[in-house]
KOLFIDO-368902 format. One record per residue: y, z, x of N, C-alpha, C, CB in turn. Coordinates in steps of 0.02 Angstrom, whole numbers, padded with zeros to 5 digits, always signed. Each point is the difference from the previous one (the first is absolute). Glycine has a CB too. Layout:
residues N
YZXYZXYZXYZX/...
END
This chain:
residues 55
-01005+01007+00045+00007-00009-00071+00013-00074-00015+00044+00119-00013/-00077-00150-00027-00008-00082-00016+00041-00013-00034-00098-00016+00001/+00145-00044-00018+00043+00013-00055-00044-00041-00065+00128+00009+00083/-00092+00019-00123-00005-00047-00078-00009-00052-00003+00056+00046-00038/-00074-00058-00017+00030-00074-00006+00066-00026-00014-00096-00003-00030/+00123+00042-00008+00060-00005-00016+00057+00002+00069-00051+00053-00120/+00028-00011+00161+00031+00014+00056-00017-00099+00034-00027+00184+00013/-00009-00202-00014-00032-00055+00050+00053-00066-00036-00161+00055+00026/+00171-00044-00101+00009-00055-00037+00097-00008+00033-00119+00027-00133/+00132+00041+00115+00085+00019+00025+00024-00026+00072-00012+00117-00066/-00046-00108+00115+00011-00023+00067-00006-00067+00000-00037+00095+00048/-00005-00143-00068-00008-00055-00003+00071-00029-00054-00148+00022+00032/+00161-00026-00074+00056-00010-00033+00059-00006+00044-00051+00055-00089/+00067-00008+00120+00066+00034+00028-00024-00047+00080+00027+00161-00080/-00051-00175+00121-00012-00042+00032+00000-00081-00006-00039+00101+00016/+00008-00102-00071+00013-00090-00026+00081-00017-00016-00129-00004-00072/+00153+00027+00035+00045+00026-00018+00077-00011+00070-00112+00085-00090/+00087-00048+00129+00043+00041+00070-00005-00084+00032-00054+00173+00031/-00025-00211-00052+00005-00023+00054+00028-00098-00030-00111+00118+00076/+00098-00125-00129+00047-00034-00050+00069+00002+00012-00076+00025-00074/+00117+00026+00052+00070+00002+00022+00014-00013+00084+00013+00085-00107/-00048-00061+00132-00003-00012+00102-00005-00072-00004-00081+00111+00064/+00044-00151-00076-00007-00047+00026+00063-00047-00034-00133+00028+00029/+00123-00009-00098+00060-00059-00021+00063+00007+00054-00028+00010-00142/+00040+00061+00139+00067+00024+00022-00003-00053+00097+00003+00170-00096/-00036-00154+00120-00006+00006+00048-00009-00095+00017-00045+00154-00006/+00035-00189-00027-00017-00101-00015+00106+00001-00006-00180-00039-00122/+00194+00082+00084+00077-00009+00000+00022+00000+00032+00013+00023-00051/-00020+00031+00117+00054+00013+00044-00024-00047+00062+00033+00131-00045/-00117-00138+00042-00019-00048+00048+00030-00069+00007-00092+00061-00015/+00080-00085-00042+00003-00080-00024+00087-00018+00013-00115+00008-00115/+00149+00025+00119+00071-00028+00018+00030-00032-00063-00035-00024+00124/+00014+00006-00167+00030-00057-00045+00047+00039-00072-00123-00094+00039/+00119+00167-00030+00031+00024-00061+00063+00018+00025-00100+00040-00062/+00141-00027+00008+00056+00036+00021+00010+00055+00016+00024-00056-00044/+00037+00091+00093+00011+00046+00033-00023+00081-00048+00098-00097+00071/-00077+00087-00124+00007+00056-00061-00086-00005-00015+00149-00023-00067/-00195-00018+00061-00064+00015-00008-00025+00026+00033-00006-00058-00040/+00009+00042+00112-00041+00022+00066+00026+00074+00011-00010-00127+00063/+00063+00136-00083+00027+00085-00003-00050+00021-00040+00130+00002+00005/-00129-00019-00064-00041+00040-00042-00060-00018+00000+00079+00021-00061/-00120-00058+00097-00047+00000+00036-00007+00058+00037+00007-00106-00005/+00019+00107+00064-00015+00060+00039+00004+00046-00017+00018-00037+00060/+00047+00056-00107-00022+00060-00042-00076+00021-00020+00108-00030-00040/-00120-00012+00012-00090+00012-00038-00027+00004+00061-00020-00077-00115/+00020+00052+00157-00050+00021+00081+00019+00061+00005+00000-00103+00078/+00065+00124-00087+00014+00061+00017-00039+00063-00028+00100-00060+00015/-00092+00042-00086-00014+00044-00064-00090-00003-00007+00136-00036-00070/-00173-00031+00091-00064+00014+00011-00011+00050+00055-00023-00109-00042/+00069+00099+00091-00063+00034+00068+00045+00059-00003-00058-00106+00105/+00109+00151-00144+00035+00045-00011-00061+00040-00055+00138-00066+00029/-00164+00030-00065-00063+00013-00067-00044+00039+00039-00005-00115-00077/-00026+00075+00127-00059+00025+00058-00004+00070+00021+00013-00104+00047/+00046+00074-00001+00020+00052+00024+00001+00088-00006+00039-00107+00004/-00001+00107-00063+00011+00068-00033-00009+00059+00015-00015-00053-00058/
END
């Protein structure tokens, strides 16, 4: 069964999206230069993206 379009548009969204918040998040915790309280909540969002996936 093929999906929609609508189905195609939702996946693509939710991926750009997933992968937007990943990367910012992820330049934070890499890059060293923020403070302790960002890079927490950095990883949080790593968390909460690949927790999204997951499911």
């Amino acid at each position: 069964m093929p999906f929609t379009t609508e189905q195609r548009c939702l996946f693509v969204v939710r991926v750009v999206i997933s992968l937007a918040v990943l990367g910012c998040a992820l330049f934070i915790v890499v890059s060293g230069s923020y403070s302790e309280t960002r890079v927490e909540w950095a990883a949080g969002l790593v968390g909460l993206v690949i927790g999204y996936w997951l499911r």
